[in-house]
Each structure stands twice: as C-alpha cells, then as structure tokens.
Backbone bond lengths (Angstrom), bond angles and torsions (degrees), N, CA, C in turn:
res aa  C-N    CA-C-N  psi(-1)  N-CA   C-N-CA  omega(-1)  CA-C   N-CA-C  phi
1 X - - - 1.439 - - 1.525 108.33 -
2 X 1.504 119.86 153.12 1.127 115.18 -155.55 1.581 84.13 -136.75
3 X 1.752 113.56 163.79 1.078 95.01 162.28 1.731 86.14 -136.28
4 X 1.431 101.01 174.56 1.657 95.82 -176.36 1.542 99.23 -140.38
5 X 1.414 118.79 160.50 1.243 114.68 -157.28 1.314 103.79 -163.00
6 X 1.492 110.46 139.52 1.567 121.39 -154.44 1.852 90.44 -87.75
7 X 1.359 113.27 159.86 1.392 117.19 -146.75 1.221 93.81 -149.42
8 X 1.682 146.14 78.92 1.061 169.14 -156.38 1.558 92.87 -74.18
9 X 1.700 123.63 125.75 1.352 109.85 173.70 1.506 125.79 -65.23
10 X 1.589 102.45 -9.29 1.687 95.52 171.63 1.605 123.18 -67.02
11 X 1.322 111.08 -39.30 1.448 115.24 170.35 1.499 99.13 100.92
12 X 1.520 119.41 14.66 1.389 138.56 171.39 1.912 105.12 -52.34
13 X 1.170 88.75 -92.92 1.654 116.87 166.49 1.237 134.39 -99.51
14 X 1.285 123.55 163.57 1.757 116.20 148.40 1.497 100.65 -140.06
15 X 1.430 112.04 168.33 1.243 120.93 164.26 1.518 121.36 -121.13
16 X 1.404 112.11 163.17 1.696 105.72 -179.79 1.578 91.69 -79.73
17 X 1.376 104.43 179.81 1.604 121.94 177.04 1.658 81.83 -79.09
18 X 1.372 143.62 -53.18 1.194 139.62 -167.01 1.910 117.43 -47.33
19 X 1.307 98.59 -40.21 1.451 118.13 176.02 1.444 123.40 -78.67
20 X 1.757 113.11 -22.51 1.427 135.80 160.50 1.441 101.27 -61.57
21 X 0.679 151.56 -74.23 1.729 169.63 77.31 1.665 84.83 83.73
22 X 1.457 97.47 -92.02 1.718 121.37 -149.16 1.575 99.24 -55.76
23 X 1.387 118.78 -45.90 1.455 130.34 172.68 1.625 128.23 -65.68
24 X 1.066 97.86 -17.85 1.687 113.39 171.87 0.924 111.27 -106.98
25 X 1.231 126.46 -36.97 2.241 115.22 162.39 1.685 98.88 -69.39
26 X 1.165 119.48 -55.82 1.742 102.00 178.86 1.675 137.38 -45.45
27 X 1.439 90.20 -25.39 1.655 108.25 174.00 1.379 110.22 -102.35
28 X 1.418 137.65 4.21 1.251 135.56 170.66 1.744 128.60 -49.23
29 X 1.533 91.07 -40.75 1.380 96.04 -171.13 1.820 101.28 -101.52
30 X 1.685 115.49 16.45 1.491 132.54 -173.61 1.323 103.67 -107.30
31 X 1.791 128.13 38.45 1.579 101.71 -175.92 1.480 127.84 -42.52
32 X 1.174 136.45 105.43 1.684 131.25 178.13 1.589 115.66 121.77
33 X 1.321 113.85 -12.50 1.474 123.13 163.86 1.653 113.31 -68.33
34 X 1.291 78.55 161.13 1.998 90.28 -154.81 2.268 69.21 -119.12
35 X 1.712 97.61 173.01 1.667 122.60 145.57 1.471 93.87 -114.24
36 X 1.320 99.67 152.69 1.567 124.87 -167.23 1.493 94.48 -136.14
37 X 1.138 131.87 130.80 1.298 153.33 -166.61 1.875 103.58 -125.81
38 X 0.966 115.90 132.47 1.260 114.52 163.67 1.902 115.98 -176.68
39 X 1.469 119.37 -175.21 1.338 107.91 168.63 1.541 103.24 -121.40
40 X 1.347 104.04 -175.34 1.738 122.56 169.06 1.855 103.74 -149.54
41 X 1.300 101.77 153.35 1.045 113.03 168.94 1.630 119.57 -84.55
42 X 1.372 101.73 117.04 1.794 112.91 -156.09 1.557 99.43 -153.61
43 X 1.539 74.78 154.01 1.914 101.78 170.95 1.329 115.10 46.77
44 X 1.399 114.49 -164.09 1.388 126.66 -176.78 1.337 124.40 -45.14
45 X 1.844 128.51 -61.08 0.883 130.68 156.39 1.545 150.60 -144.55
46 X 1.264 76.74 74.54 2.165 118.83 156.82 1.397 111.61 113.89
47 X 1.194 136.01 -58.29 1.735 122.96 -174.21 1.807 105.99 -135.11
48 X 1.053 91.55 166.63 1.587 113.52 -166.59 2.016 100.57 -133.27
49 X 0.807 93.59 148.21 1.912 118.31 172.80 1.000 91.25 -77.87
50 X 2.225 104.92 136.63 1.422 91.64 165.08 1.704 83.91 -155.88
51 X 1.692 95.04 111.24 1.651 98.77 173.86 1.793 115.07 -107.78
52 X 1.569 88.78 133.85 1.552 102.48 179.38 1.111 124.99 -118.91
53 X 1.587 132.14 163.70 1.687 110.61 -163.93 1.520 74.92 -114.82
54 X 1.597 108.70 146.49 1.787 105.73 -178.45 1.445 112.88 -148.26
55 X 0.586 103.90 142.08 2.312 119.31 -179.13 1.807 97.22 -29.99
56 X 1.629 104.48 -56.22 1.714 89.05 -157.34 1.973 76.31 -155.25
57 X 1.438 108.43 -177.49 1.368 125.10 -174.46 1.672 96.94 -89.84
58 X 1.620 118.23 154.41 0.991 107.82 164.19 1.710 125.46 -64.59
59 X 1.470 137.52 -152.65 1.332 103.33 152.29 1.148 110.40 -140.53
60 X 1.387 105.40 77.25 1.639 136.92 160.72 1.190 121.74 -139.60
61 X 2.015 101.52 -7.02 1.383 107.90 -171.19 2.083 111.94 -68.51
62 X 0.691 100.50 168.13 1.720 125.30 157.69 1.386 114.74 -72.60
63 X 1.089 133.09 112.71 1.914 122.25 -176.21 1.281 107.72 -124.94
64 X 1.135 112.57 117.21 1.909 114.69 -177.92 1.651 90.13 -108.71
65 X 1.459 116.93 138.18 1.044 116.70 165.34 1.628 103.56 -111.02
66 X 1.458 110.22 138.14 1.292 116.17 -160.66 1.545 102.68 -115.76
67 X 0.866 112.34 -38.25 1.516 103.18 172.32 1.793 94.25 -158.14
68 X 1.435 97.17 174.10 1.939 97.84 172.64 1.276 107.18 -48.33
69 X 1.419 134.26 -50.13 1.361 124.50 -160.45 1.322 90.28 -101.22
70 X 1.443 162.98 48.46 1.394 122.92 126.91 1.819 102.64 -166.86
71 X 1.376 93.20 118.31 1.384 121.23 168.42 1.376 119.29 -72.61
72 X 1.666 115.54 130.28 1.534 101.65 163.86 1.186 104.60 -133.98
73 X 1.462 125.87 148.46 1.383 164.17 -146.10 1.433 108.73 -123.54
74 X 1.397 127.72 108.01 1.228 138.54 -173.88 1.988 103.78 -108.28
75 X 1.222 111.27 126.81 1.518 93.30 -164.71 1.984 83.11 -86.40
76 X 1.010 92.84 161.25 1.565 106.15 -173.06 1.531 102.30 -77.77
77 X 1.675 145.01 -54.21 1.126 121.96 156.93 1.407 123.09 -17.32
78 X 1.773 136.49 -27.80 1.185 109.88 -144.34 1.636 99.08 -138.03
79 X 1.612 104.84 19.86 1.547 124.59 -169.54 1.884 92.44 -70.35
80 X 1.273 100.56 -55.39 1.736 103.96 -164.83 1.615 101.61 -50.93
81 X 1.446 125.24 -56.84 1.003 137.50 152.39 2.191 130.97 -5.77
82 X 1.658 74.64 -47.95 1.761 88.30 -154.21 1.361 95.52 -102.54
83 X 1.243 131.92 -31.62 1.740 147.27 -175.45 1.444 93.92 -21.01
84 X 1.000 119.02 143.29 1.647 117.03 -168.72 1.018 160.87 99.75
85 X 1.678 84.39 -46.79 1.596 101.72 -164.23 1.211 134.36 -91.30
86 X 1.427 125.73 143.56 1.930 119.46 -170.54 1.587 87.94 -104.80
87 X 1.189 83.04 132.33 1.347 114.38 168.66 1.783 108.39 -103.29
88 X 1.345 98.72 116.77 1.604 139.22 -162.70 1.619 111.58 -84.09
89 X 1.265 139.49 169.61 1.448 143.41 145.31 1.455 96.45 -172.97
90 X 1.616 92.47 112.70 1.685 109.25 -170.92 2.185 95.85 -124.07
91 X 1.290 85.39 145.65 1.770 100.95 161.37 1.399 99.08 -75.78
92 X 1.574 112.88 131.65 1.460 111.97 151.92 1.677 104.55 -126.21
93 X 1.143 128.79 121.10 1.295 129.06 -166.94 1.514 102.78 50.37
94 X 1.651 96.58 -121.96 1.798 90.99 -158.10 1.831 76.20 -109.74
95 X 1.541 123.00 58.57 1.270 96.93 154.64 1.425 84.17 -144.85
96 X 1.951 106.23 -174.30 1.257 115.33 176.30 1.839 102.92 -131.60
97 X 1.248 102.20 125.62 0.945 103.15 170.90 1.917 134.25 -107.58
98 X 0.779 141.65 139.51 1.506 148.83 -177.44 1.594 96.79 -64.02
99 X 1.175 135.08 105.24 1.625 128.48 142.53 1.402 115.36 -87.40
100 X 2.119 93.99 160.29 1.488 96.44 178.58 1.204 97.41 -122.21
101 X 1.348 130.56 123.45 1.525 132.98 -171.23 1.867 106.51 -89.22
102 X 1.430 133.79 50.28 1.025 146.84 176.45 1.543 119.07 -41.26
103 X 1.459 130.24 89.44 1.387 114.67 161.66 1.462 124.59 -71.34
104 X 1.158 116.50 6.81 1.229 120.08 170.82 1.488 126.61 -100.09
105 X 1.362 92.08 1.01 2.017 89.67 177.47 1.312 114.58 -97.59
106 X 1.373 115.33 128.06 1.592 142.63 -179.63 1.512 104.05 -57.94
107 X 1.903 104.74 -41.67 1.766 107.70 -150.80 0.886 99.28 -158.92
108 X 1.434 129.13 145.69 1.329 152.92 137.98 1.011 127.21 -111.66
109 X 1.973 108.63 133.51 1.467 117.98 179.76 1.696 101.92 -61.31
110 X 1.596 119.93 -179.10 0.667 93.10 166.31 1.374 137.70 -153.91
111 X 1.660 98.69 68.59 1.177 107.43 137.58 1.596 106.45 -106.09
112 X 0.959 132.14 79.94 1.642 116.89 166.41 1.213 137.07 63.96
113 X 1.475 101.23 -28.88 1.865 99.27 -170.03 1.372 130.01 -67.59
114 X 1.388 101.75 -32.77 1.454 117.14 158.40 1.311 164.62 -154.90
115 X 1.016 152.47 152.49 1.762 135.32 -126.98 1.667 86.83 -141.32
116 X 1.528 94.37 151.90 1.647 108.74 164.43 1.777 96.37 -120.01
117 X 1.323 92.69 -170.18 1.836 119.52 -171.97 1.269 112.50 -131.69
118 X 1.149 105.75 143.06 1.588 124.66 152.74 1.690 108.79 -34.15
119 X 1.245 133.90 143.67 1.404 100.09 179.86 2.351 82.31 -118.05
C-alpha cells in the first residue's frame, strides 16, 4: 500500500490524499473557509498544533493552495517549526484523528500534546 501526498512547491507541508479527503468534506458545507495551521507555546515541552477553520489567511501567513476546494494557511511564526511536515488523517478505532508527521521534533511529552525542536 502506498500512500501519495500532495507536495506544495514551498516545501512547507504536504498532505496525504487521506488528509485532502478529511479537510475537503469538513469545509464542504464552509464555502470560503481556509485550514489555518499554526503553533503555540504549550505543555511540557514547548509547542502544541493548533488547527483552525478561518474566513481568509492572515497576511503573513504561508498559503498552499491544494486543490480548488481547500486552502491551507501556515501562520508564519510557525513555518520554521512546520518545514517538513505531512500532515496525516488516520482512523483510530471508531475515531479519526489529524497527525503531524514532524521531522523536526527533538521530543515529545508524553502524552502527545507537545513537541519541541532542534533549535
């Protein structure tokens, strides 16, 4: 099994076709909503993921357009951070969850919530 994954020419992000999927049925009934990607400084050790569905990009953000129906918005604080990363949407039991496939994280607390960096 293969998975294949859209490859933004910035080299910001990518997403699986699975995560294309989950983000384009969620914004279906959102004509004009953006995903907003960004971090915060959280938990044990240092930042946490924090995705929002939003009107338009800030305008400092990063904007990958991924297909006609769904834009994502990288807030520019959180590019150094995010460089890399595939952005996931996996079944776990009867739920679905969003992963962040980060080559840049040093650490994780551990339960999950939050990761630091290489600096």
């Amino acid at each position: 099994m293969s998975v294949e994954a859209y490859i933004p020419s910035k080299d910001i992000i990518t997403l699986t076709e699975s995560a294309v999927r989950h983000f384009t049925n969620k914004l279906a009934n959102e004509p004009g909503k953006i995903v907003r990607v960004s971090t915060k400084v959280n938990g044990c050790t240092g930042y946490a993921y924090v995705l929002d569905m939003a009107e338009a990009p800030a305008s400092d953000d990063e904007v990958v357009q991924v297909n006609n129906n769904l834009i994502v918005a990288i807030a520019s604080d959180s590019v150094n951070l995010l460089r890399n990363t595939e952005i996931d949407y996996v079944r776990e039991g009867i739920n679905g969850v969003v992963k962040f496939n980060n080559p840049n994280v040093a650490d994780m607390c551990g339960c999950g919530e939050s990761f630091s960096v290489n600096n």
